[in-house]
C-alpha positions as CSV (number, residue, x, y, z in Angstrom):
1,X,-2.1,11.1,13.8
2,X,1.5,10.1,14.1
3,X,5.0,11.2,14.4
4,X,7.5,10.8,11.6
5,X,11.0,12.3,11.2
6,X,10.7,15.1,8.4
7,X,14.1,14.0,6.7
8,X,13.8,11.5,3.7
9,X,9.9,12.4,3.8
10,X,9.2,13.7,0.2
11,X,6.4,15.8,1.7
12,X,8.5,18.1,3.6
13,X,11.4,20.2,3.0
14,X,14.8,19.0,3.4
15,X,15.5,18.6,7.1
16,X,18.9,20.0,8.8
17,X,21.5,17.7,10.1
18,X,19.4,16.3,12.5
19,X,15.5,15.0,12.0
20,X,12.8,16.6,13.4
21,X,9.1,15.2,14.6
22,X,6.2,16.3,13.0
23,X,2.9,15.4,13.5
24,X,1.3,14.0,10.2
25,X,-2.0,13.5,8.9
26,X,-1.7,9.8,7.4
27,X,-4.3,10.5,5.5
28,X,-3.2,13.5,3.9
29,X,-0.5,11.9,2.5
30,X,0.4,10.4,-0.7
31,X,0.2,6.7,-1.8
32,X,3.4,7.0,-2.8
33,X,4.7,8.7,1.2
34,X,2.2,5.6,3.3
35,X,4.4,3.2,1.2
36,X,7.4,4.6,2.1
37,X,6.1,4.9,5.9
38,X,5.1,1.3,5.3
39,X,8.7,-0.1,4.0
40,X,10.8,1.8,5.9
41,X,9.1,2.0,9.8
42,X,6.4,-0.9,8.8
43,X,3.9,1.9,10.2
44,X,0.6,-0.1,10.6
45,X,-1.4,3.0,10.4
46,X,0.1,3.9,7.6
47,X,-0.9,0.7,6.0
48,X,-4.7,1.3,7.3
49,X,-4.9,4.3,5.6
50,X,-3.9,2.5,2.4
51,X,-6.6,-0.5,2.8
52,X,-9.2,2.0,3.6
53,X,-8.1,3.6,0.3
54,X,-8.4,1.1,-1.8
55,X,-9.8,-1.8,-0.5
56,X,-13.0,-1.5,-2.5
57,X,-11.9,-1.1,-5.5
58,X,-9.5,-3.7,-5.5
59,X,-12.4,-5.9,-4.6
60,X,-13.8,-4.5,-7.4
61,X,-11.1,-6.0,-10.0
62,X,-10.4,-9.0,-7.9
63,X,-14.4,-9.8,-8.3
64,X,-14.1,-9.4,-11.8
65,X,-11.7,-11.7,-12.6
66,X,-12.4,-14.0,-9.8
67,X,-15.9,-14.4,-10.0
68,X,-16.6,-15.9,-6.4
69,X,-17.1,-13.2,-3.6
70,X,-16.2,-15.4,-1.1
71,X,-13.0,-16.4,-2.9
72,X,-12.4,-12.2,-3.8
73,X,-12.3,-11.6,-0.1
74,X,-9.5,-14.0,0.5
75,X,-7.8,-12.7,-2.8
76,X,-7.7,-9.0,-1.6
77,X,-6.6,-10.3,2.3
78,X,-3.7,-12.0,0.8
79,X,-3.0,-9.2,-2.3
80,X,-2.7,-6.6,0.7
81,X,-0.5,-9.0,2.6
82,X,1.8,-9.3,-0.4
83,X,1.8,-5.5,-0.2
84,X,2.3,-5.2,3.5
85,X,5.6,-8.1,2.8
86,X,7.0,-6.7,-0.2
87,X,6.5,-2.3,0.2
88,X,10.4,-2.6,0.6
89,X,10.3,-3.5,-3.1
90,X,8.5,-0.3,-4.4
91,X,9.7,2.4,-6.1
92,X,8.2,6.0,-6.8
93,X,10.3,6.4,-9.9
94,X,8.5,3.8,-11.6
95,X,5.4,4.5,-11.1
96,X,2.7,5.4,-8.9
97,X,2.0,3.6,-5.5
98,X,-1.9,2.7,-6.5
99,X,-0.6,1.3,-9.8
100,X,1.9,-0.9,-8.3
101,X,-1.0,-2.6,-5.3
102,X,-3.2,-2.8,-8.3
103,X,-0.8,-4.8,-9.9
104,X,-0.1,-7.4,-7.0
105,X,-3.9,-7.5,-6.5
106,X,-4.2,-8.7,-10.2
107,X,-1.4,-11.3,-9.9
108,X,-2.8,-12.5,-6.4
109,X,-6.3,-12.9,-8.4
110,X,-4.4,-14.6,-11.3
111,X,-2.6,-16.9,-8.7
112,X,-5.9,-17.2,-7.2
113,X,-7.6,-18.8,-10.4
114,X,-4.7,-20.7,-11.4
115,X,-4.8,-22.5,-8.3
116,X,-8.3,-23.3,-9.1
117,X,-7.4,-25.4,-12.2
């Protein structure tokens, strides 16, 4: 559980004048409201929430193009770095927040083989 200030929050309504503290269920929330929490308060639960989320299954692609499950683990550490460095950089309006880690987790694995060569 944490606190958050309901204005600029997409899951409430809009706040009056001044913010108010809500206690929220992280994991209750949208991929799309953890990355905001993420970029904009660099909310480490927030982030949790979103590994727990999807850390499998971006294993799961990172293993198939990697091939090495040794080498996959380091990929996915460093693909949910990238998105723990660079949440400032997402946007809802283009797309959803699971489509945009899965995309950094294919260029870290991409980056990963290259390096390789």
């Amino acid at each position: 559980m944490t606190y958050v200030a309901t204005r600029g929050l997409a899951l409430s309504a809009p706040a009056p004048v001044a913010a108010r503290l809500v206690a929220v269920d992280l994991s209750a929330l949208s991929d799309e409201d953890l990355l905001e929490l993420v970029a904009e308060r660099r909310d480490g639960e927030a982030f949790e929430v979103l590994y727990r989320r999807y850390s499998r299954a971006v294993y799961a692609v990172v293993r198939r193009m990697v091939g090495d499950p040794g080498r996959s683990e380091d990929v996915v550490q460093e693909a949910f770095a990238s998105v723990w460095r660079a949440a400032r950089g997402y946007r809802r309006e283009r797309g959803s927040g699971a489509g945009w880690m899965f995309a950094i987790s294919r260029n870290a694995a991409a980056d990963a083989l290259r390096a390789r060569t």
